[in-house]
N, CA and C atoms as a LAMMPS dump frame, in Angstrom:
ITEM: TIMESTEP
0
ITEM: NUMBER OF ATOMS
594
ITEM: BOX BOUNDS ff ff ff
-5.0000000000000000e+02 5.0000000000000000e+02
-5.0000000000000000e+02 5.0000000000000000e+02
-5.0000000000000000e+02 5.0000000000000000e+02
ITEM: ATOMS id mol type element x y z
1 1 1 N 352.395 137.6 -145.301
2 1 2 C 351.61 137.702 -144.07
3 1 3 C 351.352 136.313 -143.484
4 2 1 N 351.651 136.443 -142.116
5 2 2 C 351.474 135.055 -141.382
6 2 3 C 350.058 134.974 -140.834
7 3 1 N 349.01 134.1 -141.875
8 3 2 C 347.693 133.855 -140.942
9 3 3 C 347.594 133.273 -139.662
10 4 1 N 348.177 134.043 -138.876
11 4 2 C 347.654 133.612 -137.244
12 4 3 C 346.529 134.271 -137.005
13 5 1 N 346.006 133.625 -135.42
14 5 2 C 344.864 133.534 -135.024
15 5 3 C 344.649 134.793 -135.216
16 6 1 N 345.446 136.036 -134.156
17 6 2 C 345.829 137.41 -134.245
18 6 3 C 345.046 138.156 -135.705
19 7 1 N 346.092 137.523 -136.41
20 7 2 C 345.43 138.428 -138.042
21 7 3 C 344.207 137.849 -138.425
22 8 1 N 344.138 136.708 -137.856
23 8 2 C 342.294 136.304 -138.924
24 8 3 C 341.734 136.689 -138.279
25 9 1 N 341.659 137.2 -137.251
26 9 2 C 340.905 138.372 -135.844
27 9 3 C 340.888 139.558 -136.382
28 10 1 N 341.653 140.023 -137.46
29 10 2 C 341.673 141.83 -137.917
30 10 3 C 341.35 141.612 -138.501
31 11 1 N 341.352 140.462 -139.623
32 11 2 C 340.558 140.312 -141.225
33 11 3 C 339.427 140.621 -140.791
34 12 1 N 338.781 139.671 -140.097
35 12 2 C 337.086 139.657 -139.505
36 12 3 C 336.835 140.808 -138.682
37 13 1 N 337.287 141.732 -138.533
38 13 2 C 337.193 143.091 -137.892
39 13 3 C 336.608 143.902 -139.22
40 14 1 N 337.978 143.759 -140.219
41 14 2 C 337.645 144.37 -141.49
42 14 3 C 336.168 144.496 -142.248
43 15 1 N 336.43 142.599 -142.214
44 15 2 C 334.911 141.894 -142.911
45 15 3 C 333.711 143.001 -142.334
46 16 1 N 333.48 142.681 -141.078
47 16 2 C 332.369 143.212 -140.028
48 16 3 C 331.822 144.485 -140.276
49 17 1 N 333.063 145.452 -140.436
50 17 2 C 332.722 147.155 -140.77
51 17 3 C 331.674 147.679 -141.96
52 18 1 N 332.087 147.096 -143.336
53 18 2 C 330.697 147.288 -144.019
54 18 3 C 329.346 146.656 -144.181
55 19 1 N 329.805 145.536 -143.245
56 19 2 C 328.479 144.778 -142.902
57 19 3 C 327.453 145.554 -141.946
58 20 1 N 328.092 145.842 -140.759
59 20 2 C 327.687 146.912 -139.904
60 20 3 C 327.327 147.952 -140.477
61 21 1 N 327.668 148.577 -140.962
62 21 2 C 326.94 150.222 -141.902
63 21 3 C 325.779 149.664 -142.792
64 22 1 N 325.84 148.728 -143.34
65 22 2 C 324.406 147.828 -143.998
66 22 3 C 323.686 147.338 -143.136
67 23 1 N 323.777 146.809 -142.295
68 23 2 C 322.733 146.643 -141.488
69 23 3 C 322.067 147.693 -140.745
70 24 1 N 322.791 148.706 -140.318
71 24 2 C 322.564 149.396 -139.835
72 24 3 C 322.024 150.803 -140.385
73 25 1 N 322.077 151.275 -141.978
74 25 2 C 321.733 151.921 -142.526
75 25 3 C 319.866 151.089 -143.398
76 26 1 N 319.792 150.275 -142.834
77 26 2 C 318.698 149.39 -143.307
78 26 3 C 317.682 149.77 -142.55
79 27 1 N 318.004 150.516 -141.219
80 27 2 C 317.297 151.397 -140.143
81 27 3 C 316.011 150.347 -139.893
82 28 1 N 316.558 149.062 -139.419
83 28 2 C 314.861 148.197 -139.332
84 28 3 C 315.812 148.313 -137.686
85 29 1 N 314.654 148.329 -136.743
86 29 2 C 314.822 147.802 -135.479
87 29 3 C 316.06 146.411 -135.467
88 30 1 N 315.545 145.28 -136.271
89 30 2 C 316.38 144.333 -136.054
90 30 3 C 317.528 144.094 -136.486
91 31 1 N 317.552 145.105 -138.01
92 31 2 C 318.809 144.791 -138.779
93 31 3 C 319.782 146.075 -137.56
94 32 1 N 319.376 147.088 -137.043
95 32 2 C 320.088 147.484 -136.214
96 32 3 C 320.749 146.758 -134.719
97 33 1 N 319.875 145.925 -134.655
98 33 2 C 320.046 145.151 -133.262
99 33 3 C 321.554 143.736 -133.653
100 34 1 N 321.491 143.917 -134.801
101 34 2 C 322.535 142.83 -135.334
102 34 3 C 323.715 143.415 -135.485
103 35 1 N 323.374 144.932 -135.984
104 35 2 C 324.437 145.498 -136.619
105 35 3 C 325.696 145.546 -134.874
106 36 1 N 324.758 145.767 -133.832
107 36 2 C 325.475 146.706 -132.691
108 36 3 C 325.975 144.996 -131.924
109 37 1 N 325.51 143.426 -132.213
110 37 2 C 325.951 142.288 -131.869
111 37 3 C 326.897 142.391 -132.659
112 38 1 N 327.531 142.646 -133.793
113 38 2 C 328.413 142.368 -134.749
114 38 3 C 329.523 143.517 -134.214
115 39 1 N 329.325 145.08 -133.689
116 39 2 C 330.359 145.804 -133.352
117 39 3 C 330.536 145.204 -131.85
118 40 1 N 329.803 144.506 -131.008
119 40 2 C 330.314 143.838 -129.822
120 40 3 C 331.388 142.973 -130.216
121 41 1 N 330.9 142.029 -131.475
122 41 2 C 332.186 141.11 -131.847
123 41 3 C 332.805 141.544 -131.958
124 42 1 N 333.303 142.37 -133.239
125 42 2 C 334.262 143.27 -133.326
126 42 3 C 335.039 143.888 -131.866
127 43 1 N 334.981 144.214 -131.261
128 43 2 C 335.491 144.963 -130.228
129 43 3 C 335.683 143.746 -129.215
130 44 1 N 335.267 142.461 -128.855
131 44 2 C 335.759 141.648 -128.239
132 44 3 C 337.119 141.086 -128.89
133 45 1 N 336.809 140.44 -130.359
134 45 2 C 337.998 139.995 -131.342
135 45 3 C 339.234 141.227 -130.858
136 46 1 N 339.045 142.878 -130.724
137 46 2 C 339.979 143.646 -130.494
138 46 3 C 341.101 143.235 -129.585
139 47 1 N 340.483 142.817 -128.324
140 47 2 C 340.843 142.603 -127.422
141 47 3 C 341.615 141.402 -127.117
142 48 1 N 340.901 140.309 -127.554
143 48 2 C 341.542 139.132 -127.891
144 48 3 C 342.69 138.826 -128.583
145 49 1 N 342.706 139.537 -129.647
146 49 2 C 343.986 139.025 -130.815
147 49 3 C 345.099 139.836 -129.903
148 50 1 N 344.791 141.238 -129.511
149 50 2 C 346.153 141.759 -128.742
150 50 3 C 346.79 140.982 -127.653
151 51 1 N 345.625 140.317 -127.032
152 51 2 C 346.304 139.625 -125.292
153 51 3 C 346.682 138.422 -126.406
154 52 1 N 346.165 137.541 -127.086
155 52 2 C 346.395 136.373 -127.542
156 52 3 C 347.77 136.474 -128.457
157 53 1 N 347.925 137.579 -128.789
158 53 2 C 349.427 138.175 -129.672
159 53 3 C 350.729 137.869 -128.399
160 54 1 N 350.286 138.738 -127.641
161 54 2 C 350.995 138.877 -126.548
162 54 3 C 351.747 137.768 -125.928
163 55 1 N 350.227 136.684 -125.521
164 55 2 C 350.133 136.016 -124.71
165 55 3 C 351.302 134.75 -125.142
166 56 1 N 351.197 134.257 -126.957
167 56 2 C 351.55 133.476 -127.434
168 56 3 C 352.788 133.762 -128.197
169 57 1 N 353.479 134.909 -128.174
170 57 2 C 354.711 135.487 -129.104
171 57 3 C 354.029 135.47 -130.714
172 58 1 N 353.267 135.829 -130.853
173 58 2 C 352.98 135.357 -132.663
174 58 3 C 352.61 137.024 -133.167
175 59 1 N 353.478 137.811 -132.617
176 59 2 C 352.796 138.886 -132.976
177 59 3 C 353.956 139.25 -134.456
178 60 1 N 353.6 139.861 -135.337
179 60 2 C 353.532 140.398 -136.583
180 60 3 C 353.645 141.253 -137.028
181 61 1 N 354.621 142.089 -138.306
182 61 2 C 354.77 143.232 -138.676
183 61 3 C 353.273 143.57 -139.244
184 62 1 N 352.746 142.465 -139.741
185 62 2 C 351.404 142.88 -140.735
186 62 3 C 350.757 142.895 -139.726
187 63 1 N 350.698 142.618 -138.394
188 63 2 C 349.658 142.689 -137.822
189 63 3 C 349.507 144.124 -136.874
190 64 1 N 350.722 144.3 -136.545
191 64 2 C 350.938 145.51 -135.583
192 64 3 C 351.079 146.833 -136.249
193 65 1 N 350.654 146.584 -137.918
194 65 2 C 350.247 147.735 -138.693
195 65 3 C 348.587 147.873 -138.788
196 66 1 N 347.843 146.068 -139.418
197 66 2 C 346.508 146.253 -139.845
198 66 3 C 345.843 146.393 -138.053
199 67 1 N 346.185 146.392 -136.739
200 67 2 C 345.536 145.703 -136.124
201 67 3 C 344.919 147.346 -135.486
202 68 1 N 345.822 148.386 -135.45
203 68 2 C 344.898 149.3 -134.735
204 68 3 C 344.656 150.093 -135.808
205 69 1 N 345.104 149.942 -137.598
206 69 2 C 343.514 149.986 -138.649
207 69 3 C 342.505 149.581 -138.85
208 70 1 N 342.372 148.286 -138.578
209 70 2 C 340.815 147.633 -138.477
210 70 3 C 340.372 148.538 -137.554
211 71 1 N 340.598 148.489 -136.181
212 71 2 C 340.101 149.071 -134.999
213 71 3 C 339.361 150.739 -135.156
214 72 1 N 340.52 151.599 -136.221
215 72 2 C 339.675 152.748 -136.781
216 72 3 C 338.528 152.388 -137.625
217 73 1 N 338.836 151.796 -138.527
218 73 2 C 338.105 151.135 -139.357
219 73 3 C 336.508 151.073 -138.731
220 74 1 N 336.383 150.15 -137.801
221 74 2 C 335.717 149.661 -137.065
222 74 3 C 334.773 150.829 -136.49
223 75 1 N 335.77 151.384 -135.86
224 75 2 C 334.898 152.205 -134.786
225 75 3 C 334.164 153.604 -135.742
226 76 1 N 335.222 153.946 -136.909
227 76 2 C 335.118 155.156 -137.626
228 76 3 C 333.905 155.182 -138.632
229 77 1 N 333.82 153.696 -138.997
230 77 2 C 332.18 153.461 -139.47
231 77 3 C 331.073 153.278 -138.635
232 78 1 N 331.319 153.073 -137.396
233 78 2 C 330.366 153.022 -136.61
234 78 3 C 330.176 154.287 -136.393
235 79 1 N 330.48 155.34 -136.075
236 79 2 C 330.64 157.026 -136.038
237 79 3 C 329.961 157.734 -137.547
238 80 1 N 330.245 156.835 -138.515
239 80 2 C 330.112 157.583 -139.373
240 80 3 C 328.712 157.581 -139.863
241 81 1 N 327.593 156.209 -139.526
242 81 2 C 326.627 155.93 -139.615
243 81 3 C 325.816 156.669 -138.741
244 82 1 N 326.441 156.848 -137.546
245 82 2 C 325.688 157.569 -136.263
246 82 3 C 325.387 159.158 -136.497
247 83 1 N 326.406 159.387 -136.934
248 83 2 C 326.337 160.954 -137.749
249 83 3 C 325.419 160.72 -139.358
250 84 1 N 325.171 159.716 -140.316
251 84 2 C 324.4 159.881 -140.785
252 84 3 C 322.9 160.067 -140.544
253 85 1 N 323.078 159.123 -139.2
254 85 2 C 321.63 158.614 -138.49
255 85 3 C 321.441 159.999 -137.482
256 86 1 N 321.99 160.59 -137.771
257 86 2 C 321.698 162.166 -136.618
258 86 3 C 321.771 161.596 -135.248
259 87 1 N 322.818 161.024 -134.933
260 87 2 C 322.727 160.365 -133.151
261 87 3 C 323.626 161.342 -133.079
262 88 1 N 324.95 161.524 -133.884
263 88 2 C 325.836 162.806 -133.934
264 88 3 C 326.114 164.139 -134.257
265 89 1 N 327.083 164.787 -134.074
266 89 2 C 327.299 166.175 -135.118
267 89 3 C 328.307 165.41 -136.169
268 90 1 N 328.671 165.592 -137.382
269 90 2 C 329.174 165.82 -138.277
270 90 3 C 330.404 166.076 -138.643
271 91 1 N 330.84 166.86 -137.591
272 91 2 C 332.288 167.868 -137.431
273 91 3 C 332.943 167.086 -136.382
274 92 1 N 331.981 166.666 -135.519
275 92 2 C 333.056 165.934 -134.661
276 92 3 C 333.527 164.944 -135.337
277 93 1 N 332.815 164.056 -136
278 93 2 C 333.013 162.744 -137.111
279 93 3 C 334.345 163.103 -137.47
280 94 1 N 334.395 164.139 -138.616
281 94 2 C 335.636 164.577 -139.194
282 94 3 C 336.714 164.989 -138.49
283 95 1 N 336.532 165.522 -137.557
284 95 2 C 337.53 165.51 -136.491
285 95 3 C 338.706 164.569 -136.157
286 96 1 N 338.083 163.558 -135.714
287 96 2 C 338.048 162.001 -135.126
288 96 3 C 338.582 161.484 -136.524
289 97 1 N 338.432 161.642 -137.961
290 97 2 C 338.807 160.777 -139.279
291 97 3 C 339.878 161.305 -139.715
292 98 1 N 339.972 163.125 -139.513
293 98 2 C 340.898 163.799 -139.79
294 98 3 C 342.23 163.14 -139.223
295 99 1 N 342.304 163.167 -137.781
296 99 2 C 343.076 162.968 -137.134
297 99 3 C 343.387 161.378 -136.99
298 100 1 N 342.834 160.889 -137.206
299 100 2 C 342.737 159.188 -137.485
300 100 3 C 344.317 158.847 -138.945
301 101 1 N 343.218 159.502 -140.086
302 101 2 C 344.194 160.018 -140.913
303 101 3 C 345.51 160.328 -140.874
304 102 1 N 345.904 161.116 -140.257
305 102 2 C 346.918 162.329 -139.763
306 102 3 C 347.785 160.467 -139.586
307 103 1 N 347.582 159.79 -138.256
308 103 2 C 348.069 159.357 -137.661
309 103 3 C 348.658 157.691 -138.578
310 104 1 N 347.465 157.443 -139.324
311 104 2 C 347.3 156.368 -140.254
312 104 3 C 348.846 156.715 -140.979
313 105 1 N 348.904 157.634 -141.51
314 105 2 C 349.781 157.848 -142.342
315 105 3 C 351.045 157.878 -142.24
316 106 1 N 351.224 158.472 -140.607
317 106 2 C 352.612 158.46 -139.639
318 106 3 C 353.176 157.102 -140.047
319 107 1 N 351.915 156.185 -139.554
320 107 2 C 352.539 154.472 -138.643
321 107 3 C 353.005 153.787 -140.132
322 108 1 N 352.28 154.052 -141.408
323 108 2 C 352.827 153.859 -142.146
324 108 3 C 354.61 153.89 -142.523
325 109 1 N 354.732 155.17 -142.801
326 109 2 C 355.867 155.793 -143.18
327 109 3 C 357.193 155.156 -141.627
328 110 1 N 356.617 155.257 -140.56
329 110 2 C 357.399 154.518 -139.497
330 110 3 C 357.581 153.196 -139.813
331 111 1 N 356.919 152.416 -140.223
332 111 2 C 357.402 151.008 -140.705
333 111 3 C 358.575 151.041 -141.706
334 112 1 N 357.735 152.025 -142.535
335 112 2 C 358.94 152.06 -143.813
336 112 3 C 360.627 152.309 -142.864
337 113 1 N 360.862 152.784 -142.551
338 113 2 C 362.513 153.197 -142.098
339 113 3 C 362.661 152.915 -140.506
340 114 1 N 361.475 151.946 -140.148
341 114 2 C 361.653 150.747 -138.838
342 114 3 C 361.857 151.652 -137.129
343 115 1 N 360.919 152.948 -137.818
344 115 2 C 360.92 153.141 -135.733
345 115 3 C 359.653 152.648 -135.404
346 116 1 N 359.329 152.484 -133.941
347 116 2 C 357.972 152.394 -133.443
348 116 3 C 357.621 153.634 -132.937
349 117 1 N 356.126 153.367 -132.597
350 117 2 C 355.495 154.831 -132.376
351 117 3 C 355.118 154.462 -131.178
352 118 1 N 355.08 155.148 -130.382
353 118 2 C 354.478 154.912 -128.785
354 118 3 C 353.062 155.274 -128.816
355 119 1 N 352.312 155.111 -128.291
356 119 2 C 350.872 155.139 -127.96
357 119 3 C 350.411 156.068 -126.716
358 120 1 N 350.172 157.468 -126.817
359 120 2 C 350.184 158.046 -125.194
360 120 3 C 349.365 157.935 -124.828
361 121 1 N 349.003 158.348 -123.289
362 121 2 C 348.087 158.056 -122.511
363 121 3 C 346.959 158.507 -122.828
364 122 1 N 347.101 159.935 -123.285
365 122 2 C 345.619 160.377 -123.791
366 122 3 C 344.791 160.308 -125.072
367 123 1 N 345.9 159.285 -126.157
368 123 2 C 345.316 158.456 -127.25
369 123 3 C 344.474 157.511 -126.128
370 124 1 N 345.439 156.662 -125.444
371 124 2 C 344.677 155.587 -125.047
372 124 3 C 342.902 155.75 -124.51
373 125 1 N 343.106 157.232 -123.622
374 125 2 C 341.822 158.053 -122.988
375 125 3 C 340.905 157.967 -124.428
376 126 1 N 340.881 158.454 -125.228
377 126 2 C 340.435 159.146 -126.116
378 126 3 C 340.016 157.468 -126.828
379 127 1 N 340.553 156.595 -126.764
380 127 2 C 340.235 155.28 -127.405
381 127 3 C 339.249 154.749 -126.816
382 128 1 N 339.703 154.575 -124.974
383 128 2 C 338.47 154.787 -124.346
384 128 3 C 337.344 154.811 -124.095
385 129 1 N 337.25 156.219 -124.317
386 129 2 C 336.155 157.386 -124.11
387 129 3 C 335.513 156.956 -125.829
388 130 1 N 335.712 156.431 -126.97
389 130 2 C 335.242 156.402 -128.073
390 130 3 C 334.232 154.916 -128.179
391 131 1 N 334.996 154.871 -126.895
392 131 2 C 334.434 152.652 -126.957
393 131 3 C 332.918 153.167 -125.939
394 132 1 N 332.937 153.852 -125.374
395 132 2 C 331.854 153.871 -124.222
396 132 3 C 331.119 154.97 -124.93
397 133 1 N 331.045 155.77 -125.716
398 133 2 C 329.833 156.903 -126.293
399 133 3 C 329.83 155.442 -127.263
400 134 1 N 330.426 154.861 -128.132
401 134 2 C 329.543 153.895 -129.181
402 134 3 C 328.694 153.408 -128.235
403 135 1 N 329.015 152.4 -127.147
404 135 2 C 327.949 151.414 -126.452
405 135 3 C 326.902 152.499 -125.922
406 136 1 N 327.237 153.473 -125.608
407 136 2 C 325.721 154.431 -125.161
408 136 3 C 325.068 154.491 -126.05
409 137 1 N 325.591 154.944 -127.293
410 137 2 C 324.472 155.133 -128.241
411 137 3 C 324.033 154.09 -129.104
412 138 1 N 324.628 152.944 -128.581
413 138 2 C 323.776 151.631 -129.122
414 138 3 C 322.946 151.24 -128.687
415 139 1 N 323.114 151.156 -127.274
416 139 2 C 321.897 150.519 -126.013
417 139 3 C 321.101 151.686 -125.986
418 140 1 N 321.451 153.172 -126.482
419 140 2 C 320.256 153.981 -126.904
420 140 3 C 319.04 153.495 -127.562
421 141 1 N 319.734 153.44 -129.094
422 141 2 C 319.423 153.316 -130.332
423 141 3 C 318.594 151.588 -129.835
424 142 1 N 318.545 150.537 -129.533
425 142 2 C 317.995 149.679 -129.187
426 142 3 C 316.98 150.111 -128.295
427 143 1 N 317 150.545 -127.361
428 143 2 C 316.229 150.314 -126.364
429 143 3 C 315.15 151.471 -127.122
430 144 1 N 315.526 152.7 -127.96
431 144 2 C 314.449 153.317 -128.373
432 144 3 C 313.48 152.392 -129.416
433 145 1 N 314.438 151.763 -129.907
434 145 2 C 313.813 150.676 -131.185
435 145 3 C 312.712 149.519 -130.348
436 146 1 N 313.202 149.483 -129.046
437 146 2 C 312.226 148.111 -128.442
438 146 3 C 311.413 148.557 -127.492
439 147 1 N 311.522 149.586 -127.059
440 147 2 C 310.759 150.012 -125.559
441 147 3 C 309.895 151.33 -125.519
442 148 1 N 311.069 152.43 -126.423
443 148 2 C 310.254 153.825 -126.166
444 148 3 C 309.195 154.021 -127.103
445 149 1 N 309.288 153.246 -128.215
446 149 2 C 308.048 153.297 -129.424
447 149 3 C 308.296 154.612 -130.388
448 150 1 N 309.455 155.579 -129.994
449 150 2 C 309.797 157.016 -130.42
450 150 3 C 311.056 156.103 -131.417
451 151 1 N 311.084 155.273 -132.828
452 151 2 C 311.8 155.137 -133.393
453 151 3 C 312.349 156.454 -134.55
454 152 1 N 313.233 156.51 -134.65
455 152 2 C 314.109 157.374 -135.889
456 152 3 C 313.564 158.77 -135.09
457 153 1 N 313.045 158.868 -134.34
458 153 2 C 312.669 160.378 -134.131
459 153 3 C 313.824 160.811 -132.836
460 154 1 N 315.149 160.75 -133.005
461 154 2 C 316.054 161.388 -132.194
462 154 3 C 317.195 162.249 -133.169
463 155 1 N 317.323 163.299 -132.579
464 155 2 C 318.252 164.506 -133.455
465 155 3 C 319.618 164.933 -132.714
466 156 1 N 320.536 164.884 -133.282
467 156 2 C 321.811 165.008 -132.503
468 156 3 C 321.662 166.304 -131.737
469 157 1 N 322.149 165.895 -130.207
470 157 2 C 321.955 167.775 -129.847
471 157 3 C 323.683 167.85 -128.618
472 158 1 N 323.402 168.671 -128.159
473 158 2 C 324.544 169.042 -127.817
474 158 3 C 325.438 168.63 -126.051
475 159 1 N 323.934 168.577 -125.341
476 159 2 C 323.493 168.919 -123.957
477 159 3 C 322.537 167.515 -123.442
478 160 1 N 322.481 166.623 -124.129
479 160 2 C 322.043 165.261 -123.184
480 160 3 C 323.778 164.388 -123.23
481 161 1 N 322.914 163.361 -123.138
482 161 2 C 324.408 162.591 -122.608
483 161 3 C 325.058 162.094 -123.294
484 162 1 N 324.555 161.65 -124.693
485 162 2 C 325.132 161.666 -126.018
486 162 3 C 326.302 162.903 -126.303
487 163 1 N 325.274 163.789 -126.344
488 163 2 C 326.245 164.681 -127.065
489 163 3 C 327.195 165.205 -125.893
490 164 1 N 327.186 165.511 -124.853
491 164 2 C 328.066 165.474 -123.57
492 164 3 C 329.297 164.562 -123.66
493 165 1 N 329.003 163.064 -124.073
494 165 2 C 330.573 162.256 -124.197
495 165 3 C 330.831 162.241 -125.079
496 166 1 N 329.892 162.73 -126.418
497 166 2 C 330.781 163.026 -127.92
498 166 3 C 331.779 164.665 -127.739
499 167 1 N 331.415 165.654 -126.931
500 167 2 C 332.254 166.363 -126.688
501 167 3 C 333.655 166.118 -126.222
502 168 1 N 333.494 165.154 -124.961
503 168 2 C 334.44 165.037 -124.486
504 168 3 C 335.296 164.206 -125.271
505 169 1 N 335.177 163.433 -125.987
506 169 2 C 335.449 162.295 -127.362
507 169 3 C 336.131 163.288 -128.291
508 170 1 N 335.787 164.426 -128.753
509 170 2 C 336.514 164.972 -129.749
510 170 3 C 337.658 165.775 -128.743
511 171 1 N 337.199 166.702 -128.008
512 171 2 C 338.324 166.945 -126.983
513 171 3 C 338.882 166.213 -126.976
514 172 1 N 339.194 165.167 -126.387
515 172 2 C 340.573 164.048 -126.462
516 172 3 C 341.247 163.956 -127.602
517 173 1 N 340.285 163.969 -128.506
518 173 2 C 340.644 163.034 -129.939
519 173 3 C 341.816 164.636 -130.216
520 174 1 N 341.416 166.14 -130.305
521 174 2 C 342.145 166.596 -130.427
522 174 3 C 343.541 166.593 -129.673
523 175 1 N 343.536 166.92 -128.277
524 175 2 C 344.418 167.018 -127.732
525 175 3 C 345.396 165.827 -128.053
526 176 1 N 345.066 164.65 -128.531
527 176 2 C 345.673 163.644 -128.508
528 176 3 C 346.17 163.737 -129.916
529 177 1 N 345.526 164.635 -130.522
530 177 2 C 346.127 165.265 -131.973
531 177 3 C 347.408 165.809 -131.823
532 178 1 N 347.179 166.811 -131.135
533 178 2 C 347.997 167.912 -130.901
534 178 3 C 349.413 167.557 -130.327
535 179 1 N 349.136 166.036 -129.105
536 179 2 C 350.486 165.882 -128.741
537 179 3 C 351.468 164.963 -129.502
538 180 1 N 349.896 164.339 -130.409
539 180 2 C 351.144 163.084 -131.439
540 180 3 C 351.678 164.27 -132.853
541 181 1 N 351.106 165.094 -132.875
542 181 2 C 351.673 165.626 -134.045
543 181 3 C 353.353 166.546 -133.355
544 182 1 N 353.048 166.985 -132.522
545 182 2 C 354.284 167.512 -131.621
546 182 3 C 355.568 166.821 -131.673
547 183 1 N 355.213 165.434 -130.627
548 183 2 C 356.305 164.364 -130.604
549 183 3 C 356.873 163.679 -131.554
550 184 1 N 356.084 163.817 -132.76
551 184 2 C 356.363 162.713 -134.086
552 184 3 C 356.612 163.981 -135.18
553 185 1 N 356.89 165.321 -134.662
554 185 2 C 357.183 166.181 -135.578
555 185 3 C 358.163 166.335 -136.474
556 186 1 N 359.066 165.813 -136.554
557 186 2 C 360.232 164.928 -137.169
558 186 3 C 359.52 164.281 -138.48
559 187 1 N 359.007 163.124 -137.862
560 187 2 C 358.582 162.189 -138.229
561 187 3 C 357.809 162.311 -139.645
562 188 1 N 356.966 163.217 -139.111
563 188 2 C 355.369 163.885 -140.191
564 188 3 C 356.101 165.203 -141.212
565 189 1 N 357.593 166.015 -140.681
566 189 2 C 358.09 166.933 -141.997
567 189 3 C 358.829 165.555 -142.887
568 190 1 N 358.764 164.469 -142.298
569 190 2 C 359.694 163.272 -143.248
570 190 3 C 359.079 163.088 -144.635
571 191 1 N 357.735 162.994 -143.859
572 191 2 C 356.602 162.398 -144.858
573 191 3 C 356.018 163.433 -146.192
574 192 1 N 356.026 164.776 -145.412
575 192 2 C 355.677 165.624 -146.154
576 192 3 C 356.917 165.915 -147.551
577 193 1 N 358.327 165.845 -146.635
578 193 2 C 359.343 166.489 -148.102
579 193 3 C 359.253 164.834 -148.903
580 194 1 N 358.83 163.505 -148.551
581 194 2 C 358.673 162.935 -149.362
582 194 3 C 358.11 162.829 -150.503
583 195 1 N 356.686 163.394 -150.215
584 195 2 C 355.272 163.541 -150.555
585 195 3 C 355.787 164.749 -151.768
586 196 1 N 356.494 166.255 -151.584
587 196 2 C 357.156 167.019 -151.946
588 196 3 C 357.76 166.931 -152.82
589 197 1 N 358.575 166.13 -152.773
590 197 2 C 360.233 165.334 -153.098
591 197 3 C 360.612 166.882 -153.218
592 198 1 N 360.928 167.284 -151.603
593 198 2 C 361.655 168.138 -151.044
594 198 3 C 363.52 167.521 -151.117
């Protein structure tokens, strides 16, 4: 593995994720207020190492595998805390990990015998739509911690605005299931008669 800027940008993505679930399972006003500065880093570094990959030719087999795992990584512990912390449902979580999964496993096995995987539009939606319900329910989760004085007393529900873009969040996340498992259907009976030793 070539330590470029790129990859020490996903390491520290990595680093960040169980730091974030500790701080944030520490449920103090402040250790939460750090936890949601640390997934801002995280999600800026995202952004950066890809244009800076781009920008500079230094992009990487190790990187163009770990770089949109950190990124689950990342976001999938941030989800997963939120659903401990009842900001979520549960099922959608698994949903979203299931299919995370599903896909983890593809990009793998595609390296192995050297195709690329395309990225469709309504992954990209669904990537999205996952980046903007986290920041809602951070600047939630803060502003209840500093302003409303109603701390820990919020329950995941279905019908405010939380749970409104976590709907639409798993909707995507499926459909975006449904069309990578379709197109890469080839791909995923490869894995299975491997798995088999079909």
């Amino acid at each position: 593995m070539r330590l470029t800027i790129p990859n020490q940008l996903t390491i520290l993505r990595i680093i960040i994720s169980p730091v974030l679930i500790y701080l944030f399972l520490l449920n103090e006003p402040y250790t939460q207020l750090w936890a949601s500065i640390l997934f801002l880093i995280g999600s800026l570094t995202d952004w950066y190492d890809g244009w800076y990959a781009r920008r500079f030719g230094v992009i990487t087999r190790w990187g163009q595998f770990m770089d949109p795992l950190a990124d689950k990584f990342l976001v999938t512990s941030t989800l997963i805390v939120f659903a401990v912390l009842d900001y979520v449902f549960w099922w959608m979580v698994w949903i979203i990990i299931m299919r995370d999964f599903i896909i983890t496993l593809n990009r793998i096995y595609s390296l192995t015998i050297g195709k690329a995987i395309i990225t469709h539009t309504v992954a990209k939606w669904k990537t999205a739509s996952q980046m903007v319900v986290i920041f809602l329910i951070l600047i939630f989760i803060n502003w209840r911690n500093y302003y409303s004085g109603e701390i820990n007393s919020y329950h995941a529900k279905y019908f405010d605005i939380i749970g409104i873009t976590m709907m639409i969040v798993t909707l995507l996340t499926i459909i975006s299931g449904i069309i990578y498992i379709y197109e890469n259907r080839e791909m995923l009976l490869g894995i299975f008669r491997k798995i088999l030793h079909i």
